[in-house]
C-alpha positions as CSV (number, residue, x, y, z in Angstrom):
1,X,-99.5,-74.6,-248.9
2,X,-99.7,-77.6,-247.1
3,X,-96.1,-78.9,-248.8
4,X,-94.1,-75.4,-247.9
5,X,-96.1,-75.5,-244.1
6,X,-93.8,-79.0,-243.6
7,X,-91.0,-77.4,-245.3
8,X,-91.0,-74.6,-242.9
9,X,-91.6,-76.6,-239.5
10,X,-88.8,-79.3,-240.6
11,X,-86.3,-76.2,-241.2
12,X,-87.0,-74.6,-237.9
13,X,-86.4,-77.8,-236.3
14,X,-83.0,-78.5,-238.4
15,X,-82.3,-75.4,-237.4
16,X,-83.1,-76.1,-233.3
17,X,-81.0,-79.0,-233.6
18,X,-78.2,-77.3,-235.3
19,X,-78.3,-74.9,-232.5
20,X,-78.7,-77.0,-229.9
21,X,-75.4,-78.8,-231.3
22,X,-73.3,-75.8,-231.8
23,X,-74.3,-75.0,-228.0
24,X,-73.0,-78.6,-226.9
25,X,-69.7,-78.6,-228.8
26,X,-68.7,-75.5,-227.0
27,X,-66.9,-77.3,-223.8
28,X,-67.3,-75.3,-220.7
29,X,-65.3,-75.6,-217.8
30,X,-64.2,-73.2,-214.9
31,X,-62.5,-72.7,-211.8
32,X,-64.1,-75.9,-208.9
33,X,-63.7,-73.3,-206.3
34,X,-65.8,-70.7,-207.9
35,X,-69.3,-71.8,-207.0
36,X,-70.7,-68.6,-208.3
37,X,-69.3,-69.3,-211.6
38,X,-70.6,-72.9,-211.4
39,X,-74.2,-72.3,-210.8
40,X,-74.3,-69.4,-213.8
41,X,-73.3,-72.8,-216.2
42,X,-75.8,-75.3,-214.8
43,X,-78.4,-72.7,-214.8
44,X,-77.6,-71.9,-218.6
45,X,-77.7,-75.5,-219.3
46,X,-81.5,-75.7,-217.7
47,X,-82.5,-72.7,-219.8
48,X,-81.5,-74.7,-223.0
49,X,-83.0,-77.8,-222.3
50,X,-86.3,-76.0,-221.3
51,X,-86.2,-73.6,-224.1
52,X,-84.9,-76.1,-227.0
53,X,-87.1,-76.5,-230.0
54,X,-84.8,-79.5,-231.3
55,X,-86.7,-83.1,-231.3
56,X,-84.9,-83.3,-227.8
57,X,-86.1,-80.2,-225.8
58,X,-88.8,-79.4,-224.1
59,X,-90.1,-76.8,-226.2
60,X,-91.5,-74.8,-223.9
61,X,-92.1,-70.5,-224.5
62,X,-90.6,-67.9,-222.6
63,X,-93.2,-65.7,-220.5
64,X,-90.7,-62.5,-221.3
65,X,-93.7,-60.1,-219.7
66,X,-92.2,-59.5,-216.3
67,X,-88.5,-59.0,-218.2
68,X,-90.5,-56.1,-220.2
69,X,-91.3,-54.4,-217.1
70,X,-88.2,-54.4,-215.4
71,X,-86.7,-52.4,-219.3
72,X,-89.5,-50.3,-219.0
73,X,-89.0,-49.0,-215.2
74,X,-85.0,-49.0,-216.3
75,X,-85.8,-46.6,-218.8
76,X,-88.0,-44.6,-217.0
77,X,-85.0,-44.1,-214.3
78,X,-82.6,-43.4,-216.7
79,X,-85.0,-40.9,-218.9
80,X,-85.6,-38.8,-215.5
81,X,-81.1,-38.2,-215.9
82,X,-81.9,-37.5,-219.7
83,X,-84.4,-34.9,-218.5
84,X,-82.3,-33.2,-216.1
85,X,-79.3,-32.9,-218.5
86,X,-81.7,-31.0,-221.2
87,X,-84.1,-29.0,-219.0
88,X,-83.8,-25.3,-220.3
89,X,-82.8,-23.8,-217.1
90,X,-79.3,-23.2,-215.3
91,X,-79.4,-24.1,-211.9
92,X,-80.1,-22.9,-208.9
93,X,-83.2,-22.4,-211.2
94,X,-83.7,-25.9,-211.9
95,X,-83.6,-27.1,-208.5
96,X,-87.3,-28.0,-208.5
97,X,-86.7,-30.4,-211.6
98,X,-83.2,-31.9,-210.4
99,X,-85.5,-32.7,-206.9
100,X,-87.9,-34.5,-209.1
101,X,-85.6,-36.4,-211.5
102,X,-83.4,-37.4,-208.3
103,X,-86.5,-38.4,-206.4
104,X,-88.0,-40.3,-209.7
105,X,-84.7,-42.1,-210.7
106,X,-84.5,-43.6,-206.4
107,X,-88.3,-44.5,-207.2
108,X,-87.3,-46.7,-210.4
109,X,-84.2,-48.3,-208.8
110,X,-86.0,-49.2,-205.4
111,X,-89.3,-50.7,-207.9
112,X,-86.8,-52.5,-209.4
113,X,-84.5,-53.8,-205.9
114,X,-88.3,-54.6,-204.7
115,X,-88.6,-56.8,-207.8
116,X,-85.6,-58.9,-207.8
117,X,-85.8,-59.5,-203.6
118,X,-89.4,-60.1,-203.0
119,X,-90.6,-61.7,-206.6
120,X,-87.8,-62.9,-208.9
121,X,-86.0,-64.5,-205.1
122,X,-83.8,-67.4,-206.9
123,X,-85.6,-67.9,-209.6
124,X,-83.6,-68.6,-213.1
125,X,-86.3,-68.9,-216.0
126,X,-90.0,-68.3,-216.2
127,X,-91.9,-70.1,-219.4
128,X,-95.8,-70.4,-220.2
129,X,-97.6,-73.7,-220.2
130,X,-96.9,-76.0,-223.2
131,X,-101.1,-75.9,-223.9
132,X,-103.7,-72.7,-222.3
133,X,-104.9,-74.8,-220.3
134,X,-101.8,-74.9,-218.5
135,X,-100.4,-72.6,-215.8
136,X,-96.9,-71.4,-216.2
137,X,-93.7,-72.7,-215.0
138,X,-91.1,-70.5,-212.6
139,X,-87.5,-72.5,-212.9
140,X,-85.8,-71.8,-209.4
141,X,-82.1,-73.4,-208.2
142,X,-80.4,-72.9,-205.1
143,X,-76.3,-73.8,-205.0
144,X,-75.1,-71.5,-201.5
145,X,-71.7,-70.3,-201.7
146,X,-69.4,-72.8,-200.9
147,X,-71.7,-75.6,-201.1
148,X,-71.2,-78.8,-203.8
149,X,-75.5,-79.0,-204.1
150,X,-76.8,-78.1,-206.5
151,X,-81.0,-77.7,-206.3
152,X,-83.8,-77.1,-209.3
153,X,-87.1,-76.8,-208.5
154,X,-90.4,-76.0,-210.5
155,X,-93.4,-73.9,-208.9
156,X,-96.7,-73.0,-211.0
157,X,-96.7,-69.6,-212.1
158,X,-100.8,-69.6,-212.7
159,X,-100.9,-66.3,-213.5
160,X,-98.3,-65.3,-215.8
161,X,-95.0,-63.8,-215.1
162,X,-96.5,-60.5,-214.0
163,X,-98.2,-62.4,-211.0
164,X,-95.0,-64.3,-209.4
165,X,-95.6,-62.1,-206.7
166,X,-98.5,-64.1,-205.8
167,X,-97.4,-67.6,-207.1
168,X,-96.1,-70.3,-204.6
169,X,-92.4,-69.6,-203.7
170,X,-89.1,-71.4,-204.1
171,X,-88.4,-73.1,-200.9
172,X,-85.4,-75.3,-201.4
173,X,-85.9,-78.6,-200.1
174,X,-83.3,-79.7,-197.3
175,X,-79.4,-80.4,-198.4
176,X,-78.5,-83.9,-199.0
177,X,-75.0,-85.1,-199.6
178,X,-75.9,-86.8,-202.8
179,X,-79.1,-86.8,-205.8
180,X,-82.4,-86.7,-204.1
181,X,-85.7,-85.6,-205.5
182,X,-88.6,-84.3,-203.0
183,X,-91.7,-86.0,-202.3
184,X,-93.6,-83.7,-204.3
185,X,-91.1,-84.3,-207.4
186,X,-91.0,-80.6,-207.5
187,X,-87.1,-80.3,-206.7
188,X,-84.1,-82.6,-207.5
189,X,-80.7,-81.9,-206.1
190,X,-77.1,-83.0,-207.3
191,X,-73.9,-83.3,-206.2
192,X,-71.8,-80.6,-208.9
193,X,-69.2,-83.2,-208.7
194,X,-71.2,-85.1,-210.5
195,X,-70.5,-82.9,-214.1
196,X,-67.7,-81.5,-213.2
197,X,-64.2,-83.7,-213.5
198,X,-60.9,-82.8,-211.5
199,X,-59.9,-80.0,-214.1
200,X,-63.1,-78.8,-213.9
201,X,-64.9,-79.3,-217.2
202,X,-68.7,-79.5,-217.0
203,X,-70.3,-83.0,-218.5
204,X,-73.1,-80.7,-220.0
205,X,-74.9,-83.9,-222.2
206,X,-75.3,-85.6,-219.0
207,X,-76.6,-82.8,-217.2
208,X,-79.6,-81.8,-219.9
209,X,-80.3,-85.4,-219.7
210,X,-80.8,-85.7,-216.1
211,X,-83.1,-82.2,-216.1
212,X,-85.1,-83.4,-219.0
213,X,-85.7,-86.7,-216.9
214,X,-86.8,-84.6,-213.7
215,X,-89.2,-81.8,-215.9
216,X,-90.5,-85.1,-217.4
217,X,-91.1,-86.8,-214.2
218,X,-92.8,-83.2,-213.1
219,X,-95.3,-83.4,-215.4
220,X,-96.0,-87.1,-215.2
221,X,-96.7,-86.8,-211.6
222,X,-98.5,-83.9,-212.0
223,X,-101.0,-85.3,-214.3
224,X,-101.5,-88.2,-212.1
């Protein structure tokens, strides 16, 4: 038992790394005047180095509770349109349900606008503590329109996902013209030009490297 327990944690992590590698080799690269576009890839390269289970990730877990919610008030708009396509009635009879569906399905969608404005705000991934003694982790960065600075930053989440409405918020620290960390060691902002050369291909290695440094730093400080 003992022999196939190693066998199966030194496959998974094969398998992390080959993952991990087959997400490097892909080379990404995009327009220098699209910020928009620019932000989406650093982002995705913070997700992976949080989430990676290789020997050089962070290994940290999801909290997916929050996501949940937002596919079950989805459905529960979209199932009030089911309903008023099926209900056995031809209208004007039907008037009453239509009223109800229309007024359910505006219910859902402003639950869910109410969500993404006043809880999610910038926030990019949200993970649980690597032990349960540990309080959650909300991933936020900031990159305005138009701007080259790009800024992470890493608030507790104490009680879960479902309580980001109560954590501390994402405040972006003040825009500097090149990297700088806040006092707390909470935030660390970088010039985009940094990973990105003239044609605009994004040094992705360097990158992860650099946010693995600063969640490591986090946590050192933290425990201090």
């Amino acid at each position: 038992y003992t022999l196939s327990l190693h066998d199966a944690l030194r496959s998974a992590r094969e398998r992390a790394e080959k993952k991990r590698q087959d997400y490097l080799d892909v080379p990404k690269k995009t327009n220098l005047g699209d910020s928009a576009t620019i932000k989406r890839i650093m982002d995705d390269a913070v997700i992976q180095v949080v989430l990676d289970e290789s020997h050089m990730g962070l290994n940290y877990q999801e909290d997916s509770a929050l996501s949940n919610l937002k596919l079950v008030v989805g459905f529960a708009g979209v199932g009030a349109s089911l309903v008023s396509h099926v209900y056995p009635a031809p209208f004007p009879k039907n008037w009453f349900v239509l009223l109800l569906c229309c007024a359910w399905y505006f219910l859902m969608s402003g639950l869910l606008q109410l969500i993404l404005s006043f809880c999610e705000l910038e926030s990019i991934l949200l993970v649980h503590g690597l032990t349960p003694d540990r309080p959650g982790l909300n991933f936020s960065s900031h990159m305005p329109r138009f701007q080259e600075m790009y800024t992470l930053g890493i608030t507790p989440l104490p009680k879960g996902s479902l309580g980001l409405a109560s954590a501390p918020k994402f405040r972006p620290m003040p825009e500097s013209t090149e990297v700088a960390t806040s006092a707390d060691g909470s935030q660390k902002q970088w010039p985009v030009n940094l990973f990105f050369d003239e044609e605009g291909t994004f040094a992705e290695e360097a990158f992860i490297a650099d946010v693995r440094a600063f969640i490591q730093a986090y946590h050192s400080k933290k425990r201090q």
